[in-house]
C-alpha positions as CSV (number, residue, x, y, z in Angstrom):
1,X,-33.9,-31.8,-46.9
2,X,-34.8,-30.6,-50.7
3,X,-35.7,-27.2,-49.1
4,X,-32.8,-26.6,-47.1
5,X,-29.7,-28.1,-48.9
6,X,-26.0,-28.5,-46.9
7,X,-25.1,-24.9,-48.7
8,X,-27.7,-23.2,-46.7
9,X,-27.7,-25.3,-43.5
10,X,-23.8,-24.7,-43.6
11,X,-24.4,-21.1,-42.8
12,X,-25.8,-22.4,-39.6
13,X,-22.2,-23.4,-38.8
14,X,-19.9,-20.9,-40.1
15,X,-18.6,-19.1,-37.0
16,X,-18.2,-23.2,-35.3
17,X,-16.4,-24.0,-38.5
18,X,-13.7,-21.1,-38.3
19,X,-12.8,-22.0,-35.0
20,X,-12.6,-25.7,-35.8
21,X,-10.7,-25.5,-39.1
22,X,-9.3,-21.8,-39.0
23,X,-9.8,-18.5,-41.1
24,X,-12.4,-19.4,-44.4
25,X,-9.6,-18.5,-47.1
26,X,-8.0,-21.4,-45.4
27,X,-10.1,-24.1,-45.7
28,X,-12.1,-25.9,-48.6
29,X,-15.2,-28.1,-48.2
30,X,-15.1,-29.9,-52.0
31,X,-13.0,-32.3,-50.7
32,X,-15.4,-33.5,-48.2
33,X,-18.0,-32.7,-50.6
34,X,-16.3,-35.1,-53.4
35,X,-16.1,-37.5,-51.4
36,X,-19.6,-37.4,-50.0
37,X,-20.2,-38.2,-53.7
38,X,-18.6,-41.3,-54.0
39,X,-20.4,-42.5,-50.7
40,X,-23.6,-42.2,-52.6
41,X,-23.6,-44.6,-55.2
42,X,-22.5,-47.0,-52.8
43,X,-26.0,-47.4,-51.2
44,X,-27.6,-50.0,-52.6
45,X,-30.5,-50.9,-49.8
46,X,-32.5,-48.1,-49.0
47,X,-34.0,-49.9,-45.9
48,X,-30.3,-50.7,-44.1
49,X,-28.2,-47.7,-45.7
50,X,-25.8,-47.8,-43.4
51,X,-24.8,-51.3,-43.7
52,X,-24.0,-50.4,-47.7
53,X,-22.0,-47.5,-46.1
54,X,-19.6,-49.7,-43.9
55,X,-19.4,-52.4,-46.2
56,X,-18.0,-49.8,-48.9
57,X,-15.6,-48.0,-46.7
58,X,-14.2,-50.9,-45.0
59,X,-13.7,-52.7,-48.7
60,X,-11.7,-49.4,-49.7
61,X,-9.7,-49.8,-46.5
62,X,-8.9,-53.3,-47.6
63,X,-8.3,-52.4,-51.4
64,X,-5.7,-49.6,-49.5
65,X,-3.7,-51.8,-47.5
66,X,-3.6,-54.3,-50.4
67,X,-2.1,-51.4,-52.9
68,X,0.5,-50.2,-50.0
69,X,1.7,-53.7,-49.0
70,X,2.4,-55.1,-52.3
71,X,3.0,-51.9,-54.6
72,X,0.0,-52.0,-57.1
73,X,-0.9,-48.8,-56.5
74,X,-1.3,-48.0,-60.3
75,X,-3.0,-51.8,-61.2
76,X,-5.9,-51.6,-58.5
77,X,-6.7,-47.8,-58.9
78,X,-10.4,-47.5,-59.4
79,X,-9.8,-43.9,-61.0
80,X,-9.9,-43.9,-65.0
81,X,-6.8,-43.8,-66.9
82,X,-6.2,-40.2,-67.7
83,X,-5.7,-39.9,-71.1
84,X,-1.8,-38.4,-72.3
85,X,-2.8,-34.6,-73.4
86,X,-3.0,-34.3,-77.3
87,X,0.4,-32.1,-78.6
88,X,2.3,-33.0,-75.4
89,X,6.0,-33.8,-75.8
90,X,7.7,-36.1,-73.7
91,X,11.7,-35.6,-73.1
92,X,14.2,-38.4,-72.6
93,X,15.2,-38.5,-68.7
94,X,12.3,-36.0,-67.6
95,X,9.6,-39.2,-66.9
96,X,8.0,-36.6,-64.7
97,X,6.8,-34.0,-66.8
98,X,5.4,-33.9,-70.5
99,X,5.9,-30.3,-72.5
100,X,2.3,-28.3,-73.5
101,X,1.9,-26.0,-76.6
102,X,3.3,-23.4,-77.9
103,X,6.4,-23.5,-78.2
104,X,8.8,-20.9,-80.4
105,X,12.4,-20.8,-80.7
106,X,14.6,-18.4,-79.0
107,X,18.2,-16.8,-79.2
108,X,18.5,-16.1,-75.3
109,X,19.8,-12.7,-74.6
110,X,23.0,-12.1,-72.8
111,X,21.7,-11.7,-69.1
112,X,19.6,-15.0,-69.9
113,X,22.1,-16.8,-71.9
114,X,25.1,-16.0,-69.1
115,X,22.4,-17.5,-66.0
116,X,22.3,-20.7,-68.6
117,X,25.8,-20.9,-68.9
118,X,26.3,-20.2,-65.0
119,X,24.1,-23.2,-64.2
120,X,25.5,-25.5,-66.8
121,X,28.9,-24.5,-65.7
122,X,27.9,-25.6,-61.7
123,X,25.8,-28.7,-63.0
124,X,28.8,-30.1,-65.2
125,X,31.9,-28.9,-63.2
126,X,33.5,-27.2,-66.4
127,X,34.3,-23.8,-67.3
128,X,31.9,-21.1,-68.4
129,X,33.9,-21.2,-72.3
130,X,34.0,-24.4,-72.2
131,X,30.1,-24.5,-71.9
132,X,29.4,-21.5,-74.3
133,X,31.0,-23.5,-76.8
134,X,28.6,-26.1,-76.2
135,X,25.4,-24.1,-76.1
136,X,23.5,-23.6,-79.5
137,X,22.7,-20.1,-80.2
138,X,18.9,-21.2,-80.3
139,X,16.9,-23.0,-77.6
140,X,13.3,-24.1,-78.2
141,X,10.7,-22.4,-75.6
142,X,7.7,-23.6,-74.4
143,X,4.3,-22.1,-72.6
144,X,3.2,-24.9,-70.4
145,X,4.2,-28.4,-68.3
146,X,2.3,-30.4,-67.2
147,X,3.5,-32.5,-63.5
148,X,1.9,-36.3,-64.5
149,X,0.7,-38.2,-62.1
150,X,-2.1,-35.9,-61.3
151,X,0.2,-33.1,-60.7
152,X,-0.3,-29.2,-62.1
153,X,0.0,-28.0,-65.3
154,X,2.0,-25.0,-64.9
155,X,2.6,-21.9,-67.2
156,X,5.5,-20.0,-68.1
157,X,4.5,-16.1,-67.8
158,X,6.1,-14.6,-70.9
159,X,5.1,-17.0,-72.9
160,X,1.8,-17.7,-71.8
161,X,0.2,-15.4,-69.4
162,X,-2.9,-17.0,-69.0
163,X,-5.5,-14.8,-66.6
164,X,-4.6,-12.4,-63.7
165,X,-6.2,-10.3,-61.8
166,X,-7.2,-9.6,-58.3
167,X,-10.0,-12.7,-58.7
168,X,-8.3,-14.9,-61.3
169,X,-5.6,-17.6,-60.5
170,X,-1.8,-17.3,-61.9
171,X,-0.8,-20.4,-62.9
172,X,3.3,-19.7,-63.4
173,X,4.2,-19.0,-59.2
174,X,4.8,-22.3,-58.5
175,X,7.3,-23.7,-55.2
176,X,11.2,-25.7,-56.2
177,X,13.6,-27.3,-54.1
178,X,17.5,-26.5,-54.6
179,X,20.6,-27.9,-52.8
180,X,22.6,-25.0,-50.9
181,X,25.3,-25.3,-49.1
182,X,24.6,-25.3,-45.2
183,X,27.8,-23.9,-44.4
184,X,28.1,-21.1,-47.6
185,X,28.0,-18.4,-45.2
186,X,31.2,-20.0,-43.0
187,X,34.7,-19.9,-44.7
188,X,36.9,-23.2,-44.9
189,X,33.9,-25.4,-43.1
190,X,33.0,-28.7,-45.9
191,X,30.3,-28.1,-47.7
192,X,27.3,-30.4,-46.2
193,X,24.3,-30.0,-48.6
194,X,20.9,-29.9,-47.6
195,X,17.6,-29.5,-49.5
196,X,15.8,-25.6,-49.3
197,X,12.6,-24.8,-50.6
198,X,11.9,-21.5,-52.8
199,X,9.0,-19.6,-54.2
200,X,8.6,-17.8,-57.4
201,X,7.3,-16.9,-60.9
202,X,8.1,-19.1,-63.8
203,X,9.5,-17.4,-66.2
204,X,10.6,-19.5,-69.1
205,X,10.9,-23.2,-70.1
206,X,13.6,-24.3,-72.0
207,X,14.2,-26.9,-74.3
208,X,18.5,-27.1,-75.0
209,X,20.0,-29.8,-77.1
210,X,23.5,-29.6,-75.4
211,X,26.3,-30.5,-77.5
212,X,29.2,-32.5,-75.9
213,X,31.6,-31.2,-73.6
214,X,34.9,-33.1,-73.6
215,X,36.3,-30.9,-70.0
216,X,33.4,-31.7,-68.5
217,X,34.3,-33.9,-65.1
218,X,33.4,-36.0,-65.7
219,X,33.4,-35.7,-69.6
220,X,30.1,-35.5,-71.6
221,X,30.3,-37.2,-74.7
222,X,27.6,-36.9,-76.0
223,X,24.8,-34.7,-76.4
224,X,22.1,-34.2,-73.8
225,X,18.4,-33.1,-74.4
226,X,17.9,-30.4,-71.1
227,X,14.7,-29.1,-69.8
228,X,15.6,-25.7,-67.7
229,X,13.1,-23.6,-65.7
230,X,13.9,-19.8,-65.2
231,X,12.4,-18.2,-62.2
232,X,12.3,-15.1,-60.6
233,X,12.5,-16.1,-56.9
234,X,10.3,-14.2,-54.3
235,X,12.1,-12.6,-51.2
236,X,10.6,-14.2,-48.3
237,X,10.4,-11.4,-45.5
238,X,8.8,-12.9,-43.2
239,X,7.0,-16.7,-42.3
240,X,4.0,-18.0,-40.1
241,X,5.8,-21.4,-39.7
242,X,2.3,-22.6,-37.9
243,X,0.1,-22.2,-40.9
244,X,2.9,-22.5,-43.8
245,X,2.3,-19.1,-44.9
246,X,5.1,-16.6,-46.5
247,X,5.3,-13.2,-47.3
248,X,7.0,-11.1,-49.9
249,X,6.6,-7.8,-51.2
250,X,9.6,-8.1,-54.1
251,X,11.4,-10.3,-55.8
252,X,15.2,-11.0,-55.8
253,X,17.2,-12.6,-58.2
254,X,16.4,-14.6,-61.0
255,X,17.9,-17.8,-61.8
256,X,18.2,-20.7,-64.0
257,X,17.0,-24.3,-62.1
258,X,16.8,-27.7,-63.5
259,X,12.3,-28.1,-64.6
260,X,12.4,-31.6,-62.3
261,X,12.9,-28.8,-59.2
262,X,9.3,-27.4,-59.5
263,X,7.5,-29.1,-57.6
264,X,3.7,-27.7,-57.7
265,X,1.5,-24.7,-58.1
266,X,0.7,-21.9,-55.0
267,X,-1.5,-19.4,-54.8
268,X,-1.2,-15.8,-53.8
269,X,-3.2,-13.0,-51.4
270,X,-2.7,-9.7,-52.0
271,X,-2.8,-8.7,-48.3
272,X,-1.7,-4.8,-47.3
273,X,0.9,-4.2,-49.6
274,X,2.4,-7.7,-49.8
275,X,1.6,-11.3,-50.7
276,X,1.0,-14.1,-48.6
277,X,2.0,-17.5,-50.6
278,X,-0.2,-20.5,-49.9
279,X,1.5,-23.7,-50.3
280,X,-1.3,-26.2,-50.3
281,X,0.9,-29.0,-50.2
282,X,2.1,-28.1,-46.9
283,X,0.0,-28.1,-43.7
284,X,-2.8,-25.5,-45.0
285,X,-3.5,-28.2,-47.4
286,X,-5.1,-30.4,-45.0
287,X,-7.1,-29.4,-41.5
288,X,-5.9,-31.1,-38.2
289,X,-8.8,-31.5,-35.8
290,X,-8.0,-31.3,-32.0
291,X,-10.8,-33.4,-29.8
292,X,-11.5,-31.1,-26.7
293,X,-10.1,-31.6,-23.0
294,X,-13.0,-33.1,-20.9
């Protein structure tokens, strides 16, 4: 076994492989791999291996079901406490998400500062004067959140770029839910609500201390500490619903969304002119084995 390790005896398999789990860009051993590692340490006997093997998988099957029926999820977790990430700023309401350095402060220009205002207006039912005159002229920007609970950290692109390139990962396209209106598109029907999930590129993260506003319905009376995502959304052109995957080529409009939206990070293949979006919290993310007809 020292002279042929799994990476080489996997090459044996790779044609089997793609047709059990699909294209190679869409699958990824580590997992199996990390786990494999954890299954190590738990031999103990060298003559009955296996017998240290079952014991250890059926006492994390136990430890499972304990965590799931009463809720201690967090109190039984074998994994070490991750430690809170030096700098970060937490924000009142937003238990979610902590803010990563740098930051600056910024006047928003007009285009930006009238999205704001169009998304406060919506969020607080008042009127686009009545929420300028609540806006401060200055907002506080920041490069990076973090998603806790072993979530992403995620990079706004103008402030912080990070790496790109045709073999480097951009952290700032990410994938956010937003309420729309099922009906929008039919006059006089109620509007029914449903939840729709977008793609784009992170743009900005805001900090805005809001001041009060009185003709708000109903009223705010006091000021509110906001964190705001700005995102240039992708225009889906097509979808291959069985594999999760989207394609744009452009992007549409940008707009201003609340930053507890964002759900995550996706990745991005250039493929003929377009880009494919791989949302690995969707079905790519896991592969679904199909036993064979006999």
């Amino acid at each position: 076994l020292s002279a042929c390790p799994l990476t080489i005896h996997a090459l044996l398999h790779v044609a089997q492989s793609i047709r059990a789990a699909g294209p190679v860009w869409a699958s990824w051993a580590f997992p199996m791999e990390r786990y494999c590692g954890t299954l190590l340490p738990a031999i103990h006997n060298r003559r009955y291996p296996y017998a240290s093997l079952d014991r250890h998988v059926l006492d994390k099957a136990r430890l499972a079901h304990i965590k799931l029926m009463y809720n201690i999820g967090n109190s039984l977790s074998l994994r070490p406490l991750m430690e809170r990430p030096q700098k970060a700023v937490s924000v009142p309401s937003y238990d979610s998400c902590v803010l990563l350095p740098a930051s600056k402060p910024l006047v928003p220009p007009r285009g930006l500062r009238d999205k704001i205002v169009s998304h406060l207006s919506t969020r607080y039912k008042a009127t686009p004067a009545a929420v300028r005159a609540a806006l401060p002229v200055e907002v506080q920007e920041w490069a990076k959140v973090r998603i806790l609970n072993e979530g992403d950290t995620i990079r706004a692109s103008t402030l912080d770029p990070g790496r790109d390139g045709e073999d480097r990962r951009n952290a700032s396209y990410i994938r956010y839910e937003q309420l729309v209106d099922k009906n929008a598109r039919y006059r006089g029907r109620p509007v029914i609500l449903e939840k729709k999930t977008f793609y784009g590129e992170l743009q900005h993260i805001l900090l805005v201390n809001l001041n009060p506003i009185p003709a708000a319905t109903p009223p705010l009376l006091s000021p509110e500490t906001l964190l705001l995502a700005v995102i240039r959304n992708c225009s889906i052109e097509s979808d291959v619903t069985r594999l999760d995957i989207h394609y744009y080529k452009q992007f549409s409009r940008t707009e201003v969304v609340d930053l507890t939206t964002v759900q995550c990070i996706v990745g991005r293949i250039q493929d003929r002119g377009r880009f494919a979006i791989i949302d690995r919290s969707g079905t790519l993310s896991r592969a679904l084995y199909i036993e064979e007809d006999t």
